[in-house]
N, C-alpha and C positions, 0 to 999 in steps of 0.2 A: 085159877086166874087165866083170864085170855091171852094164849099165846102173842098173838100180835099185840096186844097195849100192852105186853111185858118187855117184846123190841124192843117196839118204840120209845117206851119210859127209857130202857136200857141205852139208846141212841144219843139220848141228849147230852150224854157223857162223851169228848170229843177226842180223851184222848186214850192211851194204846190197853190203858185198864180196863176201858167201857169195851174195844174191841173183845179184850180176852172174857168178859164176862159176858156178851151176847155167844161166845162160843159155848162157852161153857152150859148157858140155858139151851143153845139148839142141841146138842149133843144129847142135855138128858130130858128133853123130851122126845127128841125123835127115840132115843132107847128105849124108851116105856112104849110105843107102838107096835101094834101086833104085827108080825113078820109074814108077808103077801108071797104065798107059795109062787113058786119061777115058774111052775107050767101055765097058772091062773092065762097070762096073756102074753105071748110070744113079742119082745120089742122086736121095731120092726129096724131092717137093715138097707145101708146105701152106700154111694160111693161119693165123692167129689167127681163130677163130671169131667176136668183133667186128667182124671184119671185110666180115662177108658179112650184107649191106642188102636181101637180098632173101630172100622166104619167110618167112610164120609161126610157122612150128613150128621144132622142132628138125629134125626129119625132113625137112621141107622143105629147109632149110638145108645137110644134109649130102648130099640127094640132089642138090641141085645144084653141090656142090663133085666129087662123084663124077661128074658126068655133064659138068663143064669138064676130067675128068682130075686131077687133086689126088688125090695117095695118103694124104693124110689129114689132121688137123684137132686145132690145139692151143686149148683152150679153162683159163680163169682158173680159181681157186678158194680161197678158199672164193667159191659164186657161189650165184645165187636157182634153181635148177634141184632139180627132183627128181631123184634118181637112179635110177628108174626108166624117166624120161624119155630121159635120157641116155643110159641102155644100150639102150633100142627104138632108137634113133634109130640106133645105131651097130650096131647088129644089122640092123634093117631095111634101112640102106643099104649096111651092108659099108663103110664108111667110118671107120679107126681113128681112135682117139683116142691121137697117141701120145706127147701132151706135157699138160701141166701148167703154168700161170705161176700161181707164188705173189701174189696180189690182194692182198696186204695190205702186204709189203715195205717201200713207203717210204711208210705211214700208221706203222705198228707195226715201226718199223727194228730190227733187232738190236743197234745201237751207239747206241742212245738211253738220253741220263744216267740216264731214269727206269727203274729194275728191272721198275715195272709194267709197262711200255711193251712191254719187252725179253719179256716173260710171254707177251703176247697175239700181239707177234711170232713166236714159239714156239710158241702154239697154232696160228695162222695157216698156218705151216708144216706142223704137225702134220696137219691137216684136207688139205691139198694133197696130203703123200704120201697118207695115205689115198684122197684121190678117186681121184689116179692109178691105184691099185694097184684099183680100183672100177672104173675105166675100161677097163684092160686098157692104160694108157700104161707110161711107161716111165721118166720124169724129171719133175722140179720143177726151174723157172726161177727162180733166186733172184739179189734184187740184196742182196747180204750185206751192205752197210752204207752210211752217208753220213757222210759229212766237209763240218762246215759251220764256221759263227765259234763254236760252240757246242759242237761235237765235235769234240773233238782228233783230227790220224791214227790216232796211237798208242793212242789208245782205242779208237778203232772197232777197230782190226785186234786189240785182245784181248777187248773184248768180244763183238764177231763173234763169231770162232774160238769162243768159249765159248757161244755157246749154241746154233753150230751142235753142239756135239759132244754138244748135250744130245739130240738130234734123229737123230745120224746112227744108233744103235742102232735105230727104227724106221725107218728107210732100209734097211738093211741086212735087218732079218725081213723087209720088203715088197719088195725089191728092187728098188727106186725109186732113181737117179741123182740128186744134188741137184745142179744145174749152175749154174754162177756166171755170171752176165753183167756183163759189160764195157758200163757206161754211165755217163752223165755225173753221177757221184755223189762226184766228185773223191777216188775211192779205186782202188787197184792201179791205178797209172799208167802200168805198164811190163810188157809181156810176163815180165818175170824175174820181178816182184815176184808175178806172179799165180799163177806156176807155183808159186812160193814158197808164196805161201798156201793153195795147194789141195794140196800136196805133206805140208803139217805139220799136215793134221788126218788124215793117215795114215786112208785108208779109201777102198774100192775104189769108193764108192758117189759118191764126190768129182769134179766135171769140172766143165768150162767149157760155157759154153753162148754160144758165139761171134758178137757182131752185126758184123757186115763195116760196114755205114755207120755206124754210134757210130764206129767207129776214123779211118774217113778224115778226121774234124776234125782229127787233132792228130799224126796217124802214117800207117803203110800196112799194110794189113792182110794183106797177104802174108808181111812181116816177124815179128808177131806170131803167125800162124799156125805157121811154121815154129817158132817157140820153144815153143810151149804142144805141138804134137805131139799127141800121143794122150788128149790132157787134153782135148782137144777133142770133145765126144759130138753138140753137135746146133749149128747155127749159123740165124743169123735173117738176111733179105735183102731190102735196099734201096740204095737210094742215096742218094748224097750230094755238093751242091757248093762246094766252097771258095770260088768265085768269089762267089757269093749269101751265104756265110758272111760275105766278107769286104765282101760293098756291102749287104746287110739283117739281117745279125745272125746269128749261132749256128743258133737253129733255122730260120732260114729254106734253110737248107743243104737241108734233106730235100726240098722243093719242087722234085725232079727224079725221075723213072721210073725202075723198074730199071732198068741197062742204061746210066744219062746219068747225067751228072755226074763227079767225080774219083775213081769206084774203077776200079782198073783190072783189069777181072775175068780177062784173061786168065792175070795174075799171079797172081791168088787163087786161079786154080781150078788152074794149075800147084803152086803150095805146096799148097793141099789132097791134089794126085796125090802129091806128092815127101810127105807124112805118114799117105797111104794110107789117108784119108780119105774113106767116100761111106756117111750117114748121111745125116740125116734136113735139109732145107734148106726155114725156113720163112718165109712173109715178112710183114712189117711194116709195112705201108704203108696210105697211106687206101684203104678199103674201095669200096663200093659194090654196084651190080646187078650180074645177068648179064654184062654188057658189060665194064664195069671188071672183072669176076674173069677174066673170059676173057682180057681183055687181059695181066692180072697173069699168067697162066698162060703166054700166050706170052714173054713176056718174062724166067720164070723158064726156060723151055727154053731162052730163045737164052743168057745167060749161066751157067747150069749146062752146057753144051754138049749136053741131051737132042734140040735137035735140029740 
């Protein structure tokens, strides 16, 4: 049976059943595919352009991600850059630009009571595929909504969905990927639920955009990996510890290197091989000079398995 008209049969069902049963078919399909050896194609590695503390210019900045090895550089938007600037800089170095994070998301949330709110959210967006599609990238990182005392689940997830779909129509002419991220915005709580939501705004331009250390608070991100599957276009890399979670609070988890703390990457990068995954892998972490990027560098080789 074809995988996609078994989704989507599966979709029509709207409520938490239908979710747990589209999980359950991706799981054992993606299980039955043959497992894509990690050397076949090295994923390739970057940084969030905030990230890098060293160099004045743009040009500066990207020549020294290229010259630590970094195949290229995800930078915010809408941001205070000319665009002009941008493209020398990424010309000059030959350093792509091949992401986008929406800058505005959780100022101008898509599931905010206020319609205004919800507007500027949608322009915000609007200006991001743009830049991308300016840049020569290739996706918008979007966190789709927040659930708070103030907003219902249930309204985020329809108001979301409605005014991503106002949006996806220029995703689609710019061929920009909107990719969802999985962060502590206490919404899509469950690999099924996400596949769900990304699944029922029907459009090819639709994916996840997967953070490995947001998940090891509360799950393992191998688990979820396997279930989201091909929904998966670009994923972000850090770490994360429970131990520190659980003796200085939630965000004090991140206060460990790639590579330490509770992920267990050799699981992740197994589930990434078993959904034949090797795309774009970028990281999130505090910044700095030279030093601290190079370090970031090594560290992204030794648990991507590049070296």
């Amino acid at each position: 049976m074809d995988q996609n008209m078994n989704r989507r049969a599966m979709l029509q069902n709207s409520v938490v059943v239908g979710a747990g049963m589209l999980a359950s078919s991706s799981v054992n399909a993606l299980g039955s595919k043959k497992v894509v050896p990690s050397d076949k194609k090295p994923m390739k590695k970057a940084v969030k352009l905030g990230m890098v503390r060293e160099g004045k210019t743009l040009i500066e900045k990207f020549a020294l991600l290229k010259e630590l090895g970094f195949d290229g550089v995800e930078m915010s938007s809408p941001n205070g850059y000319k665009l002009e600037d941008v493209i020398n800089a990424r010309d000059k170095t030959g350093l792509p630009i091949h992401g986008v994070v929406d800058s505005v998301h959780w100022q101008d949330t898509l599931s905010h009571p206020d319609k205004k709110v919800r507007q500027k959210g949608v322009k915000g967006l609007q200006t991001a595929i743009r830049d991308a599609k300016a840049y020569g990238a290739s996706s918008v990182l979007l966190v789709p909504a927040v659930v708070n005392k103030k907003v219902a689940y249930h309204d985020a997830y329809r108001r979301s969905q409605a005014e991503i779909k106002k949006v996806i129509p220029l995703a689609e002419n710019s061929n920009i990927r909107i990719l969802l991220e999985n962060v502590w915005n206490n919404f899509l709580l469950s690999p099924m639920e996400m596949a769900r939501y990304v699944d029922e705004l029907e459009s090819k331009m639709m994916g996840v955009y997967f953070d490995v250390g947001n998940i090891v608070r509360y799950a393992w991100p191998e688990q979820w990996i396997r279930v989201l599957g091909k929904r998966i276009v670009k994923f972000d890399v850090k770490g994360y510890s429970r131990k520190l979670q659980n003796s200085k609070g939630p965000w004090a988890g991140f206060n460990v290197k790639i590579g330490d703390g509770d992920c267990d990457w050799p699981a992740v990068m197994k589930a990434f091989d078993e959904v034949g995954y090797r795309g774009w892998a970028t990281a999130e972490v505090g910044g700095g000079n030279r030093e601290r990027l190079k370090e970031i560098a090594k560290r992204m080789d030794r648990v991507l398995k590049r070296s």
